[in-house]
C-alpha positions in Angstrom: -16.9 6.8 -9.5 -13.7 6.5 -11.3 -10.9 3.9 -11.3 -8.5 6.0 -9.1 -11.3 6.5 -6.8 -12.5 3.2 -6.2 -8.4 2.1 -5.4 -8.4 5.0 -3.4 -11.3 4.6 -1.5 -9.7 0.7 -0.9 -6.6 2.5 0.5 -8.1 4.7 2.7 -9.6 1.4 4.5 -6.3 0.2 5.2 -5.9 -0.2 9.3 -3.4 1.6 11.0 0.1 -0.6 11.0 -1.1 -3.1 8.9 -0.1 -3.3 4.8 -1.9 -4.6 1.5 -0.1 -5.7 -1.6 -1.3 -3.8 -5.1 -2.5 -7.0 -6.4 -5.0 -6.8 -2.8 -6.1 -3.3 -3.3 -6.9 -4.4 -7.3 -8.6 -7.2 -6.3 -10.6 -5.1 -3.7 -11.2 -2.3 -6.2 -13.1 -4.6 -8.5 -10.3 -6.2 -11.0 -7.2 -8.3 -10.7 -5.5 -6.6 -13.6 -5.6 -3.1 -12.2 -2.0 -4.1 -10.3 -0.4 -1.3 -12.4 -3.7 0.7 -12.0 -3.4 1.0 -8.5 0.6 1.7 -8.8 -0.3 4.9 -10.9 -3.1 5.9 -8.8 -1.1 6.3 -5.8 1.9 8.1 -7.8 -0.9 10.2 -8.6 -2.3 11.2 -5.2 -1.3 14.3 -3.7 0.6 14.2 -1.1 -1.7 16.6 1.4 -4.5 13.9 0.7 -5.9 11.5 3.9 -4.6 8.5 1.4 -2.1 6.1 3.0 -0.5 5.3 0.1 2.4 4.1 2.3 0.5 1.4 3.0 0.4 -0.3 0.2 3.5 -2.9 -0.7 4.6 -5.4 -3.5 2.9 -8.9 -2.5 6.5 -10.1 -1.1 6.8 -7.1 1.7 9.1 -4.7 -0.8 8.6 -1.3 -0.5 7.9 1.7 -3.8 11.1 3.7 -4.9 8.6 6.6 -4.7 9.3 7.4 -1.3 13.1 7.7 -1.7 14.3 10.9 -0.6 17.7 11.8 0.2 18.9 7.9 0.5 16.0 7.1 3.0 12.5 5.2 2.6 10.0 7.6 4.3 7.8 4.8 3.2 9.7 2.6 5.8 9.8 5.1 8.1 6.2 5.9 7.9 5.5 2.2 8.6 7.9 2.2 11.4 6.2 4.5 13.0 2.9 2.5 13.2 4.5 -0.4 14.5 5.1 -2.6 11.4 8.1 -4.7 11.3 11.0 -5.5 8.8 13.3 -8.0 7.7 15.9 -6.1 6.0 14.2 -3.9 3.4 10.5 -6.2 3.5 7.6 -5.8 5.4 6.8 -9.2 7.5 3.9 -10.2 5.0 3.0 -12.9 7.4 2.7 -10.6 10.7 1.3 -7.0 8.9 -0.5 -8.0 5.8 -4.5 -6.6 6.0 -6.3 -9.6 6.2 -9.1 -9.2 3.9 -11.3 -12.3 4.2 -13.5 -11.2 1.0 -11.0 -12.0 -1.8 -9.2 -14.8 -2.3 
């Protein structure tokens, strides 16, 4: 299995209206310093794919550029949409991060 499929594979267990930071899903795929790793990986997955990239976030709540379209955040409104809350543009780390017990 490659890199891009172990992050992915990490992404796809993601619940439903919770987040995890790239630093988490590197972490989880099997190496701390895949944080950039898992950034490309997810510029890279197709959009038709069963991947919630949407769920993945910097470590402080901020959101990817990637989903800008037309002046909106489909990533925010993605999230919205399963529940998760905001303060201003950041998700609420504290309420909607993925606890993963597992990693430190």
């Amino acid at each position: 299995m490659n890199t891009y499929d172990l992050i992915y594979r990490v992404v796809k267990q993601i619940p439903r209206g919770q987040v995890a930071s790239y630093s988490q899903i590197a972490a989880l795929a099997g190496n701390r310093r895949w944080v950039r790793v898992v950034g490309y990986a997810l510029n890279c997955c197709p959009a038709s794919s069963d991947i919630p990239c949407h769920r993945v976030v910097t470590k402080d709540g901020r959101l990817s550029g990637a989903f800008e379209r037309d002046g909106k955040n489909l990533q925010k409104e993605m999230l919205r949409e399963e529940g998760v809350e905001f303060e201003g543009d950041r998700v609420i780390m504290e309420k909607f991060q993925w606890e993963t017990p597992w990693i430190d």
